[in-house]
C-alpha positions in Angstrom: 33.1 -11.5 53.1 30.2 -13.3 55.0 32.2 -16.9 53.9 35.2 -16.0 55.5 34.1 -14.1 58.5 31.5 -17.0 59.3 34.7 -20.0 58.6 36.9 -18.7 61.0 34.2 -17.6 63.6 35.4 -14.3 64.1 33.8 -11.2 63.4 34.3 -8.8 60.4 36.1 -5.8 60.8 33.0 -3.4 60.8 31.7 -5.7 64.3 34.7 -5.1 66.1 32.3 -3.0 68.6 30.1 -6.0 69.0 32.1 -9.4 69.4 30.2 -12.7 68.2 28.4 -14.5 71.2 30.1 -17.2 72.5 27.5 -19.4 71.6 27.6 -18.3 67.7 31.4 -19.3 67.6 31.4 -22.5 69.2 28.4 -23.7 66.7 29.9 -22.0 63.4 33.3 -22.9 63.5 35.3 -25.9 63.4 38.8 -24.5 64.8 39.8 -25.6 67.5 40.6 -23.6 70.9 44.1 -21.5 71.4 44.4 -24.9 74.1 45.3 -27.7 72.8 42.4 -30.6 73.7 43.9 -33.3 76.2 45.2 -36.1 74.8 42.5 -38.2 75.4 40.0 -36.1 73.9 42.3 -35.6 70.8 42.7 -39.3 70.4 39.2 -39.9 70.3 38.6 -37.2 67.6 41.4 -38.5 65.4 39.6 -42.5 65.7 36.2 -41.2 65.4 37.6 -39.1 62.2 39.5 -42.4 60.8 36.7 -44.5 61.5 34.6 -41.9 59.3 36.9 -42.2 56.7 36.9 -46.1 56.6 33.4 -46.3 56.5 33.3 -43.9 53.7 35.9 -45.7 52.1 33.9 -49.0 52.6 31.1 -47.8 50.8 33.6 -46.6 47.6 34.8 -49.7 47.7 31.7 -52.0 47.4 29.6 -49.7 44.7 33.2 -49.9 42.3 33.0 -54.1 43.4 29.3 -53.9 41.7 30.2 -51.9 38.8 33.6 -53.7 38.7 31.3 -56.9 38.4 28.5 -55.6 36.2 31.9 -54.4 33.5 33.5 -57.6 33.5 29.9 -59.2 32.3 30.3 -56.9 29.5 33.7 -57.4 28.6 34.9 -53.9 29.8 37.2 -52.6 32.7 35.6 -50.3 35.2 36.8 -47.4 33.6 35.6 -48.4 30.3 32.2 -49.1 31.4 31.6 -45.6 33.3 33.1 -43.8 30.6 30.2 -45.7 28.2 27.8 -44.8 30.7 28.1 -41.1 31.1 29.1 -41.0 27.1 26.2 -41.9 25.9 24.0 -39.4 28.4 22.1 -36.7 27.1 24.5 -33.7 28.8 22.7 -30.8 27.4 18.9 -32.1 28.6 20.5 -32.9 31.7 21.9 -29.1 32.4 18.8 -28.1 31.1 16.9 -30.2 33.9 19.5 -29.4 37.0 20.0 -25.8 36.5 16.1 -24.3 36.7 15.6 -27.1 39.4 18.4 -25.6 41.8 17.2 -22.2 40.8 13.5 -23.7 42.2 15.2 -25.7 45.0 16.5 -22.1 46.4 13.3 -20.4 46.1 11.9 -22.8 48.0 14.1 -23.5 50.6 14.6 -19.8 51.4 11.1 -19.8 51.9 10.3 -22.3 54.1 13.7 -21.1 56.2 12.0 -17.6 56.3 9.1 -18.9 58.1 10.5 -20.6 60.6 12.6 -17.5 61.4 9.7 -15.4 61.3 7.7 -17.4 63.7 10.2 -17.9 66.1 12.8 -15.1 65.9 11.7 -11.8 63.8 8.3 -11.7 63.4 8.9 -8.4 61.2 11.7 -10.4 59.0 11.1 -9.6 55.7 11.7 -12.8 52.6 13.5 -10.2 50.3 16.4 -9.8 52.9 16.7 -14.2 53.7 17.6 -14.5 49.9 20.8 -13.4 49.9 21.4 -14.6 53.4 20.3 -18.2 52.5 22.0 -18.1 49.3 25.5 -17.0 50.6 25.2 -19.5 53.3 25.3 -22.3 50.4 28.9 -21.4 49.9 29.5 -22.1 53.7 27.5 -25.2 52.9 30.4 -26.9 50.6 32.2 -27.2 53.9 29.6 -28.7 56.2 26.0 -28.0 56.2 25.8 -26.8 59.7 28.4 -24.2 59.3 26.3 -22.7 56.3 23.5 -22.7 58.8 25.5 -20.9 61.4 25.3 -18.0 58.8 21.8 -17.1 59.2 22.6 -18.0 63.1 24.7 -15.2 62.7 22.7 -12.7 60.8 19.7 -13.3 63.2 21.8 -12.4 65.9 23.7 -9.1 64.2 20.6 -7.5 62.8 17.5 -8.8 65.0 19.4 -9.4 68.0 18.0 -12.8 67.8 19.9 -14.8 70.8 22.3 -17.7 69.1 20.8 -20.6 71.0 17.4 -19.6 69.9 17.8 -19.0 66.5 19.9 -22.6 66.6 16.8 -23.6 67.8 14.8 -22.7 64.6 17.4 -24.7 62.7 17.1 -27.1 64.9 13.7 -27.9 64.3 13.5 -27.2 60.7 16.1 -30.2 60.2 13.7 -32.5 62.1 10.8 -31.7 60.5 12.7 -32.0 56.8 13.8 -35.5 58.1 9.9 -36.1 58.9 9.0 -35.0 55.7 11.2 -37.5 53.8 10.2 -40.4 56.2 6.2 -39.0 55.3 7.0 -39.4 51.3 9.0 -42.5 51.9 6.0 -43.8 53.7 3.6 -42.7 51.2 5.8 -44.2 48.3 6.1 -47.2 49.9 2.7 -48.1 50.3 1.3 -47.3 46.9 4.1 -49.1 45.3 5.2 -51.5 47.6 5.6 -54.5 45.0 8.5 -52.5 43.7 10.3 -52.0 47.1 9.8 -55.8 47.3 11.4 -56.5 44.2 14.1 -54.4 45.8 14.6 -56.7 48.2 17.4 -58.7 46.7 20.4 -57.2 49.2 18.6 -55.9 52.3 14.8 -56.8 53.5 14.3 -53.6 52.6 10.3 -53.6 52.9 10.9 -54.9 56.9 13.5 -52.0 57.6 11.1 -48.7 56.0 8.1 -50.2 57.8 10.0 -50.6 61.4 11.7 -46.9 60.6 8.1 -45.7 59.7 6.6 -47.4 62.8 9.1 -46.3 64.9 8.7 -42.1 64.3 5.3 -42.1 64.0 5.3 -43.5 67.6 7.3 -41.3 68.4 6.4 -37.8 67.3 3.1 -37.5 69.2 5.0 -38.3 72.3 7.6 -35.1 70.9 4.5 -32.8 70.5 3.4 -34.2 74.3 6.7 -33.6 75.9 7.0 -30.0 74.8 3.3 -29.2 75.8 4.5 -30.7 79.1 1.7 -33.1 79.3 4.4 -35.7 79.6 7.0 -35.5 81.7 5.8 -32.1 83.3 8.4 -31.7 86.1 11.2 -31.6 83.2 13.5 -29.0 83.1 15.0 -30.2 79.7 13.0 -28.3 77.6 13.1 -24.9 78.9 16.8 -24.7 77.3 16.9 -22.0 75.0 18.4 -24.5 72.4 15.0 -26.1 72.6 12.9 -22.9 72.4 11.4 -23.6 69.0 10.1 -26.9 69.7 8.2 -25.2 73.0 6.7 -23.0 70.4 5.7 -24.8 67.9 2.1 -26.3 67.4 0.8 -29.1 65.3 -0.1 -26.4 62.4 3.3 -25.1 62.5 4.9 -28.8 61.6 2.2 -29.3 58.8 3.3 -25.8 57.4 6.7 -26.7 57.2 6.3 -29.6 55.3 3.9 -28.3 53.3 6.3 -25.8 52.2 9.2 -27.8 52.1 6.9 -30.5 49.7 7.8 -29.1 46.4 11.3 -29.4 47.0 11.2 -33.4 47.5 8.3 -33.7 44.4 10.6 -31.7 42.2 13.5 -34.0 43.0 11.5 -37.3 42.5 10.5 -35.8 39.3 14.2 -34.5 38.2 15.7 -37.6 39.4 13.4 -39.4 37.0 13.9 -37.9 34.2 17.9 -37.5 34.7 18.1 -41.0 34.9 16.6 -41.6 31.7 18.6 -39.0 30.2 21.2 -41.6 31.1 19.6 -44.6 29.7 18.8 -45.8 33.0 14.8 -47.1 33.3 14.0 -46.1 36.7 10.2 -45.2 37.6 8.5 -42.4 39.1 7.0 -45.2 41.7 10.8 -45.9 42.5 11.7 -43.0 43.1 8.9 -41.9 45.2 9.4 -44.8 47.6 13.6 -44.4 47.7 14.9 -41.0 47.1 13.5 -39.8 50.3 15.3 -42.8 52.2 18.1 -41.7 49.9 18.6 -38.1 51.4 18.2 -39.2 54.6 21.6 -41.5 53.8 22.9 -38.5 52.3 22.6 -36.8 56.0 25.0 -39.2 57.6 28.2 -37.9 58.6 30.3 -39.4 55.7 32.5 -37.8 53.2 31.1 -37.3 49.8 27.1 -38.8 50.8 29.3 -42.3 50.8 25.8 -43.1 52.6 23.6 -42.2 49.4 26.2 -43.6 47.2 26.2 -47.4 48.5 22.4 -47.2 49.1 21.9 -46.1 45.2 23.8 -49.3 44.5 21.6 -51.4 47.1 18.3 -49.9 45.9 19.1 -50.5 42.2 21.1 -53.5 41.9 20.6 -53.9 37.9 22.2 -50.6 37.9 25.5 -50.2 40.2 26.4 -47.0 38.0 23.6 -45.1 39.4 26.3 -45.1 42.3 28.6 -42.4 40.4 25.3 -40.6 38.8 24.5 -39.4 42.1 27.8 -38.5 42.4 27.6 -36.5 39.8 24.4 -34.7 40.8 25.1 -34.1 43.9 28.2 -32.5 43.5 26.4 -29.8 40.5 24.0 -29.9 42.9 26.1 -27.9 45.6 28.4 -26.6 42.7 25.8 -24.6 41.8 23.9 -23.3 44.9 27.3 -22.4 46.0 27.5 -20.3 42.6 23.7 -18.4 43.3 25.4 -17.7 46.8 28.4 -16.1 45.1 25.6 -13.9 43.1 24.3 -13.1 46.4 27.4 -12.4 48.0 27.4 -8.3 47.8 23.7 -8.4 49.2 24.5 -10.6 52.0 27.8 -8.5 53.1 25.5 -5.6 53.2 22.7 -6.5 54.7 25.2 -8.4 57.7 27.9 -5.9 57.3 25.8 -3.0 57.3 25.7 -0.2 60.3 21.6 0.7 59.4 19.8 0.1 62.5 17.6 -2.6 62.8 15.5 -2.2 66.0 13.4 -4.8 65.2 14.1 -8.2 67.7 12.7 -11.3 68.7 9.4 -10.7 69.8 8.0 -14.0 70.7 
């Protein structure tokens, strides 16, 4: 299967003849070496994984405080006052919102992921065979979301002799431009509804914060787009690493693509957040949630169990509702639930189209 071939870095029995790159194993695996790391190095992995954990368990602790807080107003214990909250939701509308919307979400992403591969590794890569591909690499995704990534690293690589480090490269860049498309419809939210990001403003000067983080990358992507002409910085080596390869290639019209592809992912979630929340009897806006879900997901990309991240800043963004907390919870975790189940669907395509012995002449071309 592609999940367990890509989890343990090690390829399937039908690639015996062709060993996975070094490259592909150290970036889609999280085993460590037949060597055990010094004892330095191992000691610094353990505190940088406890200190992970304690911030994640921070951030449980203070969104049950606030709902522990908002109970006791009513009366209720914690427990008693979640289990009122998610009885009285409307489960069925709900399932009826999520599942077409992940169904979309795929469609969507696969798309914009094919793209980028075209452009910079297969120009000949056709979108019926990234389906399968994208979707399988969901499953990987349950686990961490760059291991699921290292699947298509991995396909690239088997079928299109697409070098790893390049097609990391792809990756690489489609993650920056997704984090520039939240900050762009942060940005945009923000400004057409900024008296509600000010009313918001009861924990964290939350207005100040977006509008430095907002300054702060538009500054700095023009001087991105400079380096990588090499109109700045010429003498530079740094960006003639393969790993960077994409970026070289890339053009102003490129980055607009991408977001404009990647667009109706974010509006559809501003819209099924909105109407999920009222199917839980919580009055959020569509202004809200134009100005905060995309600083939201970029919370949800910090390296914390269980988007603790996104789970705290719910609570900070909506202090009259602290539940909203565990309804993220929720939806997240369908969320990836049931991409993980359309990537079981497309598990038989994706083993055959990675697994398969048809020759595929076709390779990176740019």
């Amino acid at each position: 299967m592609v999940a367990g071939s890509v989890l343990r870095g090690k390829p399937g029995r039908r690639l015996a003849r062709r060993p996975v790159p070094r490259a592909i194993v150290l970036h889609m695996t999280t085993e460590r070496s037949d060597s055990a790391p010094p004892p330095a190095k191992a000691a610094r992995l353990l505190l940088l994984r406890v200190t992970i954990w304690a911030l994640a368990a921070g951030c449980f602790a203070l969104v049950f405080s606030k709902i522990g807080i908002a109970a006791a107003r009513d009366g209720l214990s914690t427990l008693a006052y979640l289990a009122l909250f998610f009885d009285e939701a409307n489960w069925l509308g709900w399932i009826a919102l999520m599942i077409p919307y992940s169904c979309f979400f795929f469609i969507v992403d696969a798309h914009a992921t094919w793209r980028v591969v075209r452009w910079f590794n297969a120009p000949t890569f056709e979108f019926r065979r990234m389906l399968p591909i994208r979707a399988s690499a969901y499953i990987l995704s349950l686990v961490n979301e760059q291991i699921g990534k290292g699947a298509i690293v991995a396909y690239l690589w088997r079928r299109y002799q697409v070098p790893a480090w390049q097609a990391l490269s792809s990756m690489a860049l489609l993650g920056m431009v997704e984090i520039y498309q939240l900050l762009l419809f942060s940005a945009v939210g923000t400004a057409l509804y900024f008296n509600l990001v000010r009313a918001a403003s009861t924990v964290l000067p939350l207005a100040e914060i977006l509008i430095t983080v907002f300054a702060v990358a538009a500054v700095y992507f023009p001087l991105h787009v400079a380096y990588f002409r090499g109109t700045l910085l010429p003498h530079s080596t740094l960006r003639e690493r393969q790993i960077l390869r994409a970026f070289r290639l890339a053009s102003l019209r490129h980055y607009a693509l991408i977001v404009v592809f990647k667009a109706p992912n974010l509006l559809g979630a501003v819209l099924v957040y909105s109407f999920a929340l009222q199917l839980f009897n919580v009055d959020v806006g569509f202004g809200q949630m134009l100005a905060f879900l995309p600083v939201i997901f970029l919370a949800a990309a910090l390296p914390l169990p269980f988007h603790a991240g996104a789970l705290l800043l719910w609570t900070v963004l909506f202090p009259d509702y602290p539940e909203v907390g565990v309804f993220s919870l929720v939806m997240h975790t369908f969320f990836v639930l049931f991409n993980a189940v359309i990537g079981v669907l497309f598990l038989p395509l994706a083993n055959r189209e990675l697994f398969s012995t048809e020759a595929r002449p076709e390779a990176s071309g740019l």
